[in-house]
C-alpha positions as a Markdown table, in Angstrom:
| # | Residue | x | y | z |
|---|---|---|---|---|
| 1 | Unk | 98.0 | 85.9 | 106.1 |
| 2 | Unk | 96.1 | 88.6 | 107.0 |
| 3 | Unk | 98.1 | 91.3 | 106.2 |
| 4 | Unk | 96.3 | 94.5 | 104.4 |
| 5 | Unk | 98.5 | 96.6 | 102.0 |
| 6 | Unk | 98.9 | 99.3 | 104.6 |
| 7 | Unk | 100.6 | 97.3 | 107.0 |
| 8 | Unk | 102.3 | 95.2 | 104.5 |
| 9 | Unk | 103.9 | 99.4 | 103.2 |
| 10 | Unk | 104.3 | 100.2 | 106.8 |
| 11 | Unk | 106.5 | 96.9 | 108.1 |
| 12 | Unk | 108.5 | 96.7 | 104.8 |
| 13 | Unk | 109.2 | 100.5 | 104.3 |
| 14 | Unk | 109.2 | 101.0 | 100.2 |
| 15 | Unk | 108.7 | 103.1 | 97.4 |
| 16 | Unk | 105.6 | 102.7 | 95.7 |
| 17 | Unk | 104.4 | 103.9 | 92.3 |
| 18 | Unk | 100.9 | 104.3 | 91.4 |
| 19 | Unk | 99.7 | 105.7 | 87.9 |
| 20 | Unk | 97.3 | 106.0 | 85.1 |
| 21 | Unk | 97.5 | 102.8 | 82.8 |
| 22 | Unk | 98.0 | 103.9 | 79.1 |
| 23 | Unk | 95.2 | 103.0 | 77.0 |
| 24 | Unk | 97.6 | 100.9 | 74.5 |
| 25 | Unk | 98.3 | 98.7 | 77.3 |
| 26 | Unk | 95.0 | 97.2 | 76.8 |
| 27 | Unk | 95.2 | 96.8 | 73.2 |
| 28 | Unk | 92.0 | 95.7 | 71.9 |
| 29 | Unk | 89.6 | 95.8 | 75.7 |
| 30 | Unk | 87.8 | 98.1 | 77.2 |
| 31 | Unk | 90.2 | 99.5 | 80.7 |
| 32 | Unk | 88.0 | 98.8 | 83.5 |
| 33 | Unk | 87.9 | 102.9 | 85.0 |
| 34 | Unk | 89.1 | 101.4 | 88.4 |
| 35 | Unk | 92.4 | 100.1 | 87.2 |
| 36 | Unk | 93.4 | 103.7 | 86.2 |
| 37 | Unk | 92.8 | 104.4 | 89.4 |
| 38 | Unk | 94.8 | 101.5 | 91.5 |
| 39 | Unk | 98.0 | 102.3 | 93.2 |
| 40 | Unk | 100.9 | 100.4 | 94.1 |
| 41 | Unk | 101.7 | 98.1 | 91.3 |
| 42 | Unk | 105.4 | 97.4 | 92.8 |
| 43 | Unk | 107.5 | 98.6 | 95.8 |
| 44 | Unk | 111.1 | 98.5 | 96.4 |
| 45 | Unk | 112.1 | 97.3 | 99.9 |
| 46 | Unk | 114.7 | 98.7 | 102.5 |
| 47 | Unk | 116.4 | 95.1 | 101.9 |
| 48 | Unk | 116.0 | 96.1 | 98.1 |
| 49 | Unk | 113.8 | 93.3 | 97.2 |
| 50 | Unk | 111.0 | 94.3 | 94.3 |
| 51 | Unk | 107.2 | 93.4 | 95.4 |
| 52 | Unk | 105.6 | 93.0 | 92.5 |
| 53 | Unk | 101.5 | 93.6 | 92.6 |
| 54 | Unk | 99.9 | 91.3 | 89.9 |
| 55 | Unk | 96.2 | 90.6 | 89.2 |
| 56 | Unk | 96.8 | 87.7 | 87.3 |
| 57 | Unk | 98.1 | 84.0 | 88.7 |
| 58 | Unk | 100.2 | 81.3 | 87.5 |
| 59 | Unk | 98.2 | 78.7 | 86.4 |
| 60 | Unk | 101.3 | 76.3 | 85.5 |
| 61 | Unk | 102.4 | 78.1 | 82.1 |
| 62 | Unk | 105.5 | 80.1 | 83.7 |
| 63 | Unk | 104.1 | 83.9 | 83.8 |
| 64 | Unk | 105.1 | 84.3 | 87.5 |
| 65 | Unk | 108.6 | 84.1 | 85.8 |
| 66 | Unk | 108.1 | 85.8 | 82.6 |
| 67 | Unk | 106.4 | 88.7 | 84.8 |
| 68 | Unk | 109.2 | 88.9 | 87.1 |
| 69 | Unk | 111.7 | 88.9 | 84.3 |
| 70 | Unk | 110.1 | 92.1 | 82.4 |
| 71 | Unk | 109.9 | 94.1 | 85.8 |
| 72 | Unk | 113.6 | 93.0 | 86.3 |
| 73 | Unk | 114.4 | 94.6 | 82.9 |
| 74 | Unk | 112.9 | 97.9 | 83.6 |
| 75 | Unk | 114.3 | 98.4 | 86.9 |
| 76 | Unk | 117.8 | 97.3 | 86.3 |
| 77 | Unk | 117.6 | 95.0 | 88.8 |
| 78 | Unk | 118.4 | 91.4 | 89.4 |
| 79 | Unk | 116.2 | 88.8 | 88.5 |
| 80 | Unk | 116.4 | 86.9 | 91.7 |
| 81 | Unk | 115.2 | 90.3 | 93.4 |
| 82 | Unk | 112.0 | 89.8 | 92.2 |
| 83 | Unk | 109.0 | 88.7 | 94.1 |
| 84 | Unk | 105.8 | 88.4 | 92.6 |
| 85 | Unk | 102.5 | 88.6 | 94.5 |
| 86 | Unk | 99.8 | 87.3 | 92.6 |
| 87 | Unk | 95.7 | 87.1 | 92.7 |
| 88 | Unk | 94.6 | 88.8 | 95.9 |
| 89 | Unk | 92.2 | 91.0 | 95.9 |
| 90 | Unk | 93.3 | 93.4 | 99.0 |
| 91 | Unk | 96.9 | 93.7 | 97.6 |
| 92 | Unk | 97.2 | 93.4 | 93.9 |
| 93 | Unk | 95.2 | 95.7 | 90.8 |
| 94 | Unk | 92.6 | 93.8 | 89.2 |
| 95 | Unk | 94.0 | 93.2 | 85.8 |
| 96 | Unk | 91.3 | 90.7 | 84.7 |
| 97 | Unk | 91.0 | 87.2 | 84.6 |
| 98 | Unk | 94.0 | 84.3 | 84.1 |
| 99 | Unk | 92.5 | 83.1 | 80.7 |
| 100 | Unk | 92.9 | 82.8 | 77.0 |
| 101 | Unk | 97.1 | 82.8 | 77.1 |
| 102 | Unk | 96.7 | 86.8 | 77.2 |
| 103 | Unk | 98.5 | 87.1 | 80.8 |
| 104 | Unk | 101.8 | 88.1 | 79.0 |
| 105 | Unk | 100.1 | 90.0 | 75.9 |
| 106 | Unk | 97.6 | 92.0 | 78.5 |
| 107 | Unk | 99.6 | 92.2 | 81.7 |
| 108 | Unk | 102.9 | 92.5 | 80.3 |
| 109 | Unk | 102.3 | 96.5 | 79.0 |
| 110 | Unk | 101.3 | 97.1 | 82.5 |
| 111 | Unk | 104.2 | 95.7 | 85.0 |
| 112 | Unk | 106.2 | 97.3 | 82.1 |
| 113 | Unk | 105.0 | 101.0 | 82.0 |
| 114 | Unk | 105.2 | 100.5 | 86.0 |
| 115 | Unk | 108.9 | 99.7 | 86.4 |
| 116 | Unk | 110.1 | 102.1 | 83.7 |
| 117 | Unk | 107.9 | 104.8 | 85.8 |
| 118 | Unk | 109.5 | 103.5 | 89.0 |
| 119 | Unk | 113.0 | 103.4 | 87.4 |
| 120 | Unk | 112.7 | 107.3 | 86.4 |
| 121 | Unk | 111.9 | 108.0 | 90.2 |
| 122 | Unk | 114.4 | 106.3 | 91.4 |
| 123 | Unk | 116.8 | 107.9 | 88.8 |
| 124 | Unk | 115.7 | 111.2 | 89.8 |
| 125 | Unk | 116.0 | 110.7 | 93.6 |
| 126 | Unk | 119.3 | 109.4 | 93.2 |
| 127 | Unk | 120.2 | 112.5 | 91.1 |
| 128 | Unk | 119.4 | 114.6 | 93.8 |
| 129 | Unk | 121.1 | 112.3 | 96.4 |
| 130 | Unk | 124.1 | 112.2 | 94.3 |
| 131 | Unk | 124.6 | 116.1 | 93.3 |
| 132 | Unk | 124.4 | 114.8 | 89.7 |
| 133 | Unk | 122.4 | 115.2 | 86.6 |
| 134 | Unk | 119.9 | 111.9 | 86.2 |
| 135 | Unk | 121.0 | 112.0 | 82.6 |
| 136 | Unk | 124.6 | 110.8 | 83.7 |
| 137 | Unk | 123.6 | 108.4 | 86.1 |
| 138 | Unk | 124.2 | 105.0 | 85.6 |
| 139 | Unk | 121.5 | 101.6 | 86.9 |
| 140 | Unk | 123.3 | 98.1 | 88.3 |
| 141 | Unk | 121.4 | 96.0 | 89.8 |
| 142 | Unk | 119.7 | 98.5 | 91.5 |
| 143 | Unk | 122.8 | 100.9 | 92.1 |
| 144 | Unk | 122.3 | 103.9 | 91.1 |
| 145 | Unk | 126.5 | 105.2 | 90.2 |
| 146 | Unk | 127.3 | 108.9 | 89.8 |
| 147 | Unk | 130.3 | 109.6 | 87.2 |
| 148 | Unk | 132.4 | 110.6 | 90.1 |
| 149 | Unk | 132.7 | 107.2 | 91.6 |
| 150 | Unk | 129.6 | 107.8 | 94.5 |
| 151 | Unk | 126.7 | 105.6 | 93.9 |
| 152 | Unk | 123.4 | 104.9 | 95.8 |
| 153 | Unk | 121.2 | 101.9 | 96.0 |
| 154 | Unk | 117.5 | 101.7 | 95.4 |
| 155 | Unk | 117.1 | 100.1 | 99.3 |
| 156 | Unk | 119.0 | 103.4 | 100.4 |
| 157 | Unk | 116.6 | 105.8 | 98.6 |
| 158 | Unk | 114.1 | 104.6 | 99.9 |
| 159 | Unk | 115.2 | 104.7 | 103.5 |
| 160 | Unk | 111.5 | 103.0 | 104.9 |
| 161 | Unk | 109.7 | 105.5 | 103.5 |
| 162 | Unk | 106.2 | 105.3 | 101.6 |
| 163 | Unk | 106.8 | 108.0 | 97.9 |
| 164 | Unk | 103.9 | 107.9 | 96.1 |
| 165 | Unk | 103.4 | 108.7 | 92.5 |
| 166 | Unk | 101.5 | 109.7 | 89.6 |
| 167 | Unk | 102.6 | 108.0 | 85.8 |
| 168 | Unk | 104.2 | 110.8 | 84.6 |
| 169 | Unk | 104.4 | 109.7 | 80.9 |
| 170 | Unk | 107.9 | 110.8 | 80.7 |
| 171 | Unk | 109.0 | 106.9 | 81.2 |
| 172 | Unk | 109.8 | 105.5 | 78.2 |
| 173 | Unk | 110.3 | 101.2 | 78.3 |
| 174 | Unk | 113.8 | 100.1 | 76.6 |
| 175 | Unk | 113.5 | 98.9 | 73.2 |
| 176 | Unk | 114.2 | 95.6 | 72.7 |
| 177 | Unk | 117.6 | 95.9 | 72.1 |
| 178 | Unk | 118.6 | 96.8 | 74.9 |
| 179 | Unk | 117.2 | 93.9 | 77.0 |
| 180 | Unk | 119.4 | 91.3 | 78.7 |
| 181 | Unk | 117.1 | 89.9 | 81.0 |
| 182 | Unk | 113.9 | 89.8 | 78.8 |
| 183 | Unk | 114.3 | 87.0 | 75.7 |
| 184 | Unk | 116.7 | 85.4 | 77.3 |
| 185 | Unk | 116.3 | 81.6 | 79.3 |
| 186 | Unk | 115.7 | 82.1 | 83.3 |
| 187 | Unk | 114.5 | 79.0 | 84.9 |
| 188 | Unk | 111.0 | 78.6 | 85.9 |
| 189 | Unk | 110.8 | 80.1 | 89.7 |
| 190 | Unk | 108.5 | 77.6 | 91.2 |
| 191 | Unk | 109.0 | 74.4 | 89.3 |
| 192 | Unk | 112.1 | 73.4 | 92.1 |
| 193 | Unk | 109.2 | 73.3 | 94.6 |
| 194 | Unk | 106.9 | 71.4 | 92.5 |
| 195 | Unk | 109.5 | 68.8 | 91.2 |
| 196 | Unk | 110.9 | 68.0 | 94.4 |
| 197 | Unk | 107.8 | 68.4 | 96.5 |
| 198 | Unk | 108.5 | 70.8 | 98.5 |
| 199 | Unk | 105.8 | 73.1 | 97.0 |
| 200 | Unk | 102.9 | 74.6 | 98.9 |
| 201 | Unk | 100.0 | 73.8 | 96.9 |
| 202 | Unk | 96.1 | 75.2 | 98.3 |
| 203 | Unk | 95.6 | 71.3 | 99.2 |
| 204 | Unk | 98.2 | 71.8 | 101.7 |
| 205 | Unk | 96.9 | 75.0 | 103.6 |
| 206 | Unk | 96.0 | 74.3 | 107.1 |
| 207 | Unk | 95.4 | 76.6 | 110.0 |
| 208 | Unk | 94.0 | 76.7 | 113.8 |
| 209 | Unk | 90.4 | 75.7 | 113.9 |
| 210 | Unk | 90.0 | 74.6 | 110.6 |
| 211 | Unk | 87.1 | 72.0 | 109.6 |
| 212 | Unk | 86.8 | 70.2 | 106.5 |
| 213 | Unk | 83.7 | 70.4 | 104.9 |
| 214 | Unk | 81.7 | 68.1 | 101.9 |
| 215 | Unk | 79.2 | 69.0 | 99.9 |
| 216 | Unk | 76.0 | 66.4 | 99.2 |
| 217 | Unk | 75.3 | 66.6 | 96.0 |
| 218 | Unk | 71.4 | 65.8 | 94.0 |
| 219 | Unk | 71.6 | 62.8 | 91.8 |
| 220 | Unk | 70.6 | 64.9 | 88.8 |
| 221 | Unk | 70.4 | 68.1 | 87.4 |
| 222 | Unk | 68.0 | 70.0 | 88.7 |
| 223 | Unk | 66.7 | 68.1 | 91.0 |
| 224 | Unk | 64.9 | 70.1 | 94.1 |
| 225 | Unk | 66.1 | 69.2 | 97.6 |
| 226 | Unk | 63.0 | 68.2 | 100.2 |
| 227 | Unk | 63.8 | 67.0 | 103.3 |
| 228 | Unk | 67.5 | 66.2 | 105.1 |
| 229 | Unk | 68.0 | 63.8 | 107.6 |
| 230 | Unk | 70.2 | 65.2 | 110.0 |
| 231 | Unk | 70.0 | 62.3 | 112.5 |
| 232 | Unk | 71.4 | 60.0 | 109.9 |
| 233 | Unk | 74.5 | 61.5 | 110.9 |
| 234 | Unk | 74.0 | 62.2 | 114.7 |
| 235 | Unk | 75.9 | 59.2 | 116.3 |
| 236 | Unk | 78.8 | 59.7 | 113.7 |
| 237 | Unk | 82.1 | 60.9 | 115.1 |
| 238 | Unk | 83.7 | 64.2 | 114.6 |
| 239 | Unk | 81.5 | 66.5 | 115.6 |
| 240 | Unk | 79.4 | 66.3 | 112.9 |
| 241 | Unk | 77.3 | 69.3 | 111.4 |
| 242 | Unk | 74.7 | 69.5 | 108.7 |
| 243 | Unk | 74.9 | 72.8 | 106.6 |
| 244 | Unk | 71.4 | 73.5 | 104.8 |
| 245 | Unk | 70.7 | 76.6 | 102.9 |
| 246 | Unk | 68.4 | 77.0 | 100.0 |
| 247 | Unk | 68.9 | 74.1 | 97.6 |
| 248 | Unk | 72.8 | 73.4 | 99.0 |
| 249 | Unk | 73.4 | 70.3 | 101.6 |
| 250 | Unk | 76.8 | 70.0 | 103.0 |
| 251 | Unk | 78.5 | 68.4 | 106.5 |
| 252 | Unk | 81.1 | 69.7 | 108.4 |
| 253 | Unk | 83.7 | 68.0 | 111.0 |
| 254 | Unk | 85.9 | 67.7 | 113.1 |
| 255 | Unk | 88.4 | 65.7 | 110.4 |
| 256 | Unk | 88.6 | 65.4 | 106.6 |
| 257 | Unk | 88.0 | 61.7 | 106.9 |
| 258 | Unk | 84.7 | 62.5 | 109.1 |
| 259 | Unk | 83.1 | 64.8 | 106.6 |
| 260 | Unk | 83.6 | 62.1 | 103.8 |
| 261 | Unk | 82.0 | 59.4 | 106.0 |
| 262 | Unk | 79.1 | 61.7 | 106.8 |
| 263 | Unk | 78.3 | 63.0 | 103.5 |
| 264 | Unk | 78.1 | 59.7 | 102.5 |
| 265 | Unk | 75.6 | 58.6 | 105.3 |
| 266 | Unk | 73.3 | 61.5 | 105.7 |
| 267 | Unk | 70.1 | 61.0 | 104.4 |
| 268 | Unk | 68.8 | 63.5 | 101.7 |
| 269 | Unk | 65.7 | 63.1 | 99.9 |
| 270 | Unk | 65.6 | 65.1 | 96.3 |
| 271 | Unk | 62.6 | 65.8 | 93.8 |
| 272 | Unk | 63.3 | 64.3 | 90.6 |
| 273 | Unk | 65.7 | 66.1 | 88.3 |
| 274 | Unk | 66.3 | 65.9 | 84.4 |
| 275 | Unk | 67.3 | 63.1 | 83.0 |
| 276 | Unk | 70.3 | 63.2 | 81.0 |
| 277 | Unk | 70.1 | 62.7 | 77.3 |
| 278 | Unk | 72.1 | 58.9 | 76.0 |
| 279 | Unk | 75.7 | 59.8 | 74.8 |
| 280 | Unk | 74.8 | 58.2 | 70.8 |
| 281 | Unk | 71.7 | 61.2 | 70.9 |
| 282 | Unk | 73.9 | 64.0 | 72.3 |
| 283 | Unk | 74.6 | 65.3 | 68.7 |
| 284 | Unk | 71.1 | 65.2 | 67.7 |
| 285 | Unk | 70.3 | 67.0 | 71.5 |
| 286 | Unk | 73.1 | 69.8 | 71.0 |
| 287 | Unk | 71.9 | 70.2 | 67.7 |
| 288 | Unk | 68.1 | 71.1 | 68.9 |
| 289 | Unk | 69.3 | 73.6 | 71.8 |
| 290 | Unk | 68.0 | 76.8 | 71.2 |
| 291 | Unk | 70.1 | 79.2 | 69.3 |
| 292 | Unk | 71.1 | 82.1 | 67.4 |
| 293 | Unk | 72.2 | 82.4 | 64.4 |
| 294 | Unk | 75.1 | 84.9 | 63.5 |
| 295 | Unk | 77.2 | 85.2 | 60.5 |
| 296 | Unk | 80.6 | 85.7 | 61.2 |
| 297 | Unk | 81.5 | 86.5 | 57.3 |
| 298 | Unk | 79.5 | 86.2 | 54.0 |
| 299 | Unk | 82.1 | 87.0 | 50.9 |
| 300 | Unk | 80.6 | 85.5 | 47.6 |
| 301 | Unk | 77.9 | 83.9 | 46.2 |
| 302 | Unk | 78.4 | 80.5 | 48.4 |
| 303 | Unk | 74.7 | 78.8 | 48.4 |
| 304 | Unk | 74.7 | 79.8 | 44.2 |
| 305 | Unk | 78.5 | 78.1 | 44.1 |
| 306 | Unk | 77.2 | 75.0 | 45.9 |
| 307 | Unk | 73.9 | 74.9 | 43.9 |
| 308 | Unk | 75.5 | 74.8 | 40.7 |
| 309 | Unk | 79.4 | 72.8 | 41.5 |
| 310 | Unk | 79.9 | 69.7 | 39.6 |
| 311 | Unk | 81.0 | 68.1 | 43.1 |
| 312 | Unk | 80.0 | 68.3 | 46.4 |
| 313 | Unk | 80.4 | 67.0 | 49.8 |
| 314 | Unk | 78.9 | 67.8 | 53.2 |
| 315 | Unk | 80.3 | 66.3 | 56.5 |
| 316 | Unk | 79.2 | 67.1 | 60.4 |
| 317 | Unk | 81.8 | 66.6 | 63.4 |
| 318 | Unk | 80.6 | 66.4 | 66.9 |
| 319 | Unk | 82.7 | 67.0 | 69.9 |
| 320 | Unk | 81.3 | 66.0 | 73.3 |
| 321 | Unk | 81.6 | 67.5 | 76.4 |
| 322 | Unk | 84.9 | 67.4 | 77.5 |
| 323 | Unk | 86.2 | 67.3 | 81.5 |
| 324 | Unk | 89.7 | 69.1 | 82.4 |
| 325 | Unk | 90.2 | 66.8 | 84.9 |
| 326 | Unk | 92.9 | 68.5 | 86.8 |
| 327 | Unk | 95.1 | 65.9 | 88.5 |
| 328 | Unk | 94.3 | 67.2 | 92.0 |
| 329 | Unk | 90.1 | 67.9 | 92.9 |
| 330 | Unk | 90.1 | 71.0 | 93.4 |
| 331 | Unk | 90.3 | 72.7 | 96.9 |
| 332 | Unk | 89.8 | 75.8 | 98.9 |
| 333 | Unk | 89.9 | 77.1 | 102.4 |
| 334 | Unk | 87.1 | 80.0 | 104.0 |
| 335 | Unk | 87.2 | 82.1 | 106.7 |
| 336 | Unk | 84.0 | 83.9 | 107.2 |
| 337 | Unk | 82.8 | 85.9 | 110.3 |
| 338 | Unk | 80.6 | 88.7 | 110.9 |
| 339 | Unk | 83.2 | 91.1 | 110.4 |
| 340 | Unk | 84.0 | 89.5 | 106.7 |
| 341 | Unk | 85.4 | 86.9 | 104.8 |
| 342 | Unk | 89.0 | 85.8 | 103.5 |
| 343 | Unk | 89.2 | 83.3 | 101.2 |
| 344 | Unk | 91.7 | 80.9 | 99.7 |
| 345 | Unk | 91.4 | 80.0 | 96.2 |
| 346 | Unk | 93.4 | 78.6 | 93.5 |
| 347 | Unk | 90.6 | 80.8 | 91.4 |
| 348 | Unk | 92.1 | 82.0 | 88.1 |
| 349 | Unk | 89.6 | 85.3 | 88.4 |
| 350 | Unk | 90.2 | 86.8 | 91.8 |
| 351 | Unk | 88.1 | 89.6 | 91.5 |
| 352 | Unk | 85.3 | 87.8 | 89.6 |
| 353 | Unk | 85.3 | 85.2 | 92.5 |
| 354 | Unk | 85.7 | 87.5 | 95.0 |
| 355 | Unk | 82.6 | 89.4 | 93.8 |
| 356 | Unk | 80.5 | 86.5 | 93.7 |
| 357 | Unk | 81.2 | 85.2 | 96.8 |
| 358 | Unk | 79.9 | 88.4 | 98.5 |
| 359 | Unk | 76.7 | 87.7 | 96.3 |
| 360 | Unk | 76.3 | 84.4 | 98.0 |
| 361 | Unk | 77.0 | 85.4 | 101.7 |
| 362 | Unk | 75.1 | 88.7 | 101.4 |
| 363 | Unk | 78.3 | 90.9 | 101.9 |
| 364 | Unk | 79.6 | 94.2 | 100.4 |
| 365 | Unk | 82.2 | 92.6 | 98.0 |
| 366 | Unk | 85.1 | 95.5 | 100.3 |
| 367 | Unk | 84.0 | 92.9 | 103.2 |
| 368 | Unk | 85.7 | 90.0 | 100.9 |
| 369 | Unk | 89.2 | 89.2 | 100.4 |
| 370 | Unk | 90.1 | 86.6 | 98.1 |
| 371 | Unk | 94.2 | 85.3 | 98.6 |
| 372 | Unk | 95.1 | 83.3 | 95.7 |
| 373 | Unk | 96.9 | 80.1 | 96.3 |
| 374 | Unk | 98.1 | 77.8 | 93.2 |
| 375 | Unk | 96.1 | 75.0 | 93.0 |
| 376 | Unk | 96.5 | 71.6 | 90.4 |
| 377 | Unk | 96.3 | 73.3 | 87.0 |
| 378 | Unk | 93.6 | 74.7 | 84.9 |
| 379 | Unk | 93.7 | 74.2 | 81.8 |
| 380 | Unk | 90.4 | 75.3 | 81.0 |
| 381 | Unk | 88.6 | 76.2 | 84.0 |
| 382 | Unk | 88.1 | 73.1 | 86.8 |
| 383 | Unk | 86.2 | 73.3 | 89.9 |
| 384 | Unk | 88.5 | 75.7 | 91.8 |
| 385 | Unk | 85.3 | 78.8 | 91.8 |
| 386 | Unk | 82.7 | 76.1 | 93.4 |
| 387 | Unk | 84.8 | 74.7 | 95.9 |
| 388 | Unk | 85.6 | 78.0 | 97.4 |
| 389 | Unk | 81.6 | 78.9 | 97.2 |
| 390 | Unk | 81.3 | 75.4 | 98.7 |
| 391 | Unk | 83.9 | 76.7 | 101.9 |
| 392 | Unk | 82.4 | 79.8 | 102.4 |
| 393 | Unk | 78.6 | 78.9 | 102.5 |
| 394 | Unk | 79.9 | 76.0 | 105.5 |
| 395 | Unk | 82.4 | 78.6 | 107.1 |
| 396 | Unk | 79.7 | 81.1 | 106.8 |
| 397 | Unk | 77.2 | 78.8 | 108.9 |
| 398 | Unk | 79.4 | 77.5 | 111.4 |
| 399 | Unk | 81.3 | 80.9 | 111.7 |
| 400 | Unk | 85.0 | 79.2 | 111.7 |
| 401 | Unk | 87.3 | 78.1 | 109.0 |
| 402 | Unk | 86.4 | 75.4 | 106.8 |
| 403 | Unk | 88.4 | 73.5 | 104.3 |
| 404 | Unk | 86.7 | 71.8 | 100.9 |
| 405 | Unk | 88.6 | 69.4 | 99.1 |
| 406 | Unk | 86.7 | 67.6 | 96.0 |
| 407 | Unk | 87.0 | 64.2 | 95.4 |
| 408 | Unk | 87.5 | 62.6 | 92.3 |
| 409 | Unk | 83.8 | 62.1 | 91.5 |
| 410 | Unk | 82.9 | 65.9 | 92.6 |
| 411 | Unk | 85.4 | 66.8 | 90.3 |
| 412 | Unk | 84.7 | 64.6 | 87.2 |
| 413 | Unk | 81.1 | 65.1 | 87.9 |
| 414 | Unk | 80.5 | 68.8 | 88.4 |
| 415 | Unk | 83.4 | 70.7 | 87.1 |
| 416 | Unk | 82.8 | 73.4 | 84.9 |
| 417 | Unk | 83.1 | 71.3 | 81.1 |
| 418 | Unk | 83.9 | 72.7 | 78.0 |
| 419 | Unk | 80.7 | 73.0 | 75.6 |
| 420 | Unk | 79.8 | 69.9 | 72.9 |
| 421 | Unk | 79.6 | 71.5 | 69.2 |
| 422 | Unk | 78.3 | 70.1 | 65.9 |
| 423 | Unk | 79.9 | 71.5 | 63.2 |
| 424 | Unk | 78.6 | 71.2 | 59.7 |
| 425 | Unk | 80.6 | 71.9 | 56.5 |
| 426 | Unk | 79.6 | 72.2 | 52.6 |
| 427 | Unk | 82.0 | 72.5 | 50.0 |
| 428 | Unk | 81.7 | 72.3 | 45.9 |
| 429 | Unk | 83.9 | 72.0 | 43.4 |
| 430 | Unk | 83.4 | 73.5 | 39.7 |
């Protein structure tokens, strides 16, 4: 689990590319300068499996397979040779957040432009290896064949040993075609797993020394935390521990069923919060909230129109705050130590995370690693970010692994939830 890129190069032995990203594979953003500079987007085995180094995580729409399948196309290799690793920060580039169904739109150019590139090295290698001219050599399934009968494999090129590269621009993608992988139907990699259960999920990570950890949460918003009780929980069993910093409360044992019994019978006294407004004056409250006003587009004379239209109608919608609700309260495990802090997260923004985190324990962010682990869905964003801030504040005190796993309430009641808007719409007719 612990792995770092270097040794993961070292034990596997492989060929890895590393280049310049183009700027039209970022279409309409801005290319964060580091990602120009990040190596080893993919590597090619001595067993000829392809390592795939992706920033962005599969969520539960299928891009772990869509991924795989355009790196497959450009290497002229086998789908099932595949592997991607997704959303940790010491391995993988940092291609952004999982959001906004841009994975395959934004991503896609990337792994792309990277396999083509890798393709051409391996083409040219082979040339050499061969005694032939690249331009007459033939890709199988990562074979490399000569005219002449002799062929190579990628595995065989490689021969354990690390070739790095710069994007050479040369690498041109196949047009579409050409493709026999890419457009056509390849089931779904991890859905097996998931349908018959046999899929490990961040709920089910578990390792040697672990705690499990709950948070204690004011009754309000914003209310101020005054005094804890930690002799409330004294007599409990599992060894229990009482986690204090700033404005955060949580407890810490031995067992998961421990920490749920303590958080519920420690003692916390909180200054009064704000109330929440009634749900029948929530459109009149969003309404009020400070604003500003920006026109989007003004074409026409539209208040003249709607002064002087023979008909006219004006309507207002309001939609409430809405939950994701992900069918599983979100989870997350934390390691942190002196030395640094690894994290397990079913984040959908690795780096982002990652980066906060380091905020919040008062660490360089190089000190953080952040190993993405799928968690229940989020379709939106759900509680996966807090819980991991949750772990690593308790692990941080206590100085060994701790796991957090929401309950239903933490989840329904302090999830990230998608904003209430009043709309309001005039319309005339001459």
């Amino acid at each position: 689990m612990n792995i770092d890129r270097r040794e993961f190069l070292r034990g596997a032995g492989a060929l890895v590319i590393s280049f310049s990203i183009p700027e039209w594979a970022f279409a309409q953003g801005q290319p964060d300068p580091k990602l120009q500079q990040i190596d080893a987007w993919l590597a090619v085995g001595v067993d000829g499996q392809v390592t795939v180094f992706c920033g962005k995580v599969e969520l539960g729409t299928g891009v772990q397979t869509a991924l795989a399948q355009i790196v497959a196309e450009e290497l002229d290799v086998a789908f099932g040779r595949v592997f991607m690793l997704m959303g940790d920060t010491a391995l993988c580039p940092n291609q952004g957040p999982t959001v906004g169904s841009q994975t395959i739109y934004r991503a896609g150019p990337q792994l792309r432009q990277a396999a083509a590139e890798a393709r051409l090295t391996l083409v040219q290698l082979a040339a050499s290896a061969l005694g032939a001219g690249a331009e007459q050599l033939t890709v199988k399934d990562g074979m490399v064949s000569a005219p002449q009968g002799k062929n190579v494999s990628y595995a065989e090129l490689v021969g354990g040993k690390k070739i790095s590269r710069t994007f050479s621009g040369a690498a041109k993608p196949k047009s579409p075609d050409r493709h026999a992988i890419v457009g056509q139907p390849v089931p779904r990699v991890e859905l097996p797993g998931k349908v018959f259960g046999t899929h490990a999920y961040v709920q089910n990570l578990r390792m040697p020394g672990m705690l499990h950890g709950r948070v204690v949460r004011p009754p309000m918003p914003e209310a101020r935390l005054e005094r804890v009780d930690e002799a409330s929980v004294k007599s409990l069993p599992g060894n229990v521990r009482v986690v204090v910093k700033g404005n955060f409360v949580g407890v810490v044992a031995d067992r998961e069923e421990q920490a749920i019994r303590a958080a519920r019978a420690l003692k916390v006294q909180w200054t009064q919060g704000v109330e929440l407004p009634r749900m029948e004056d929530m459109p009149a409250f969003t309404r009020a909230t400070p604003s500003r006003e920006r026109v989007l587009a003004a074409n026409g004379g539209v208040d003249a129109a709607l002064a002087t239209a023979s008909k006219t109608h004006k309507a207002q919608y309001y939609v409430p705050h809405q939950m994701h609700a992900s069918i599983g309260p979100s989870c997350a495990v934390a390691s942190v130590t002196a030395e640094g802090a690894t994290l397990w997260s079913p984040t959908q923004s690795s780096f982002n995370l990652r980066d906060a985190v380091a905020l919040i324990l008062g660490m360089p962010r190089d000190k953080v690693r952040l190993v993405w682990v799928e968690g229940s869905g989020c379709y939106g964003h759900n509680g996966a970010d807090d819980a991991t801030a949750d772990a690593a504040l308790m692990s941080q005190a206590l100085g060994k692994p701790v796991r957090v796993q929401w309950m239903r309430h933490d989840e329904h009641g302090n999830e990230p939830k998608g904003v209430a808007m009043v709309m309001e719409v005039a319309g005339g007719l001459d």
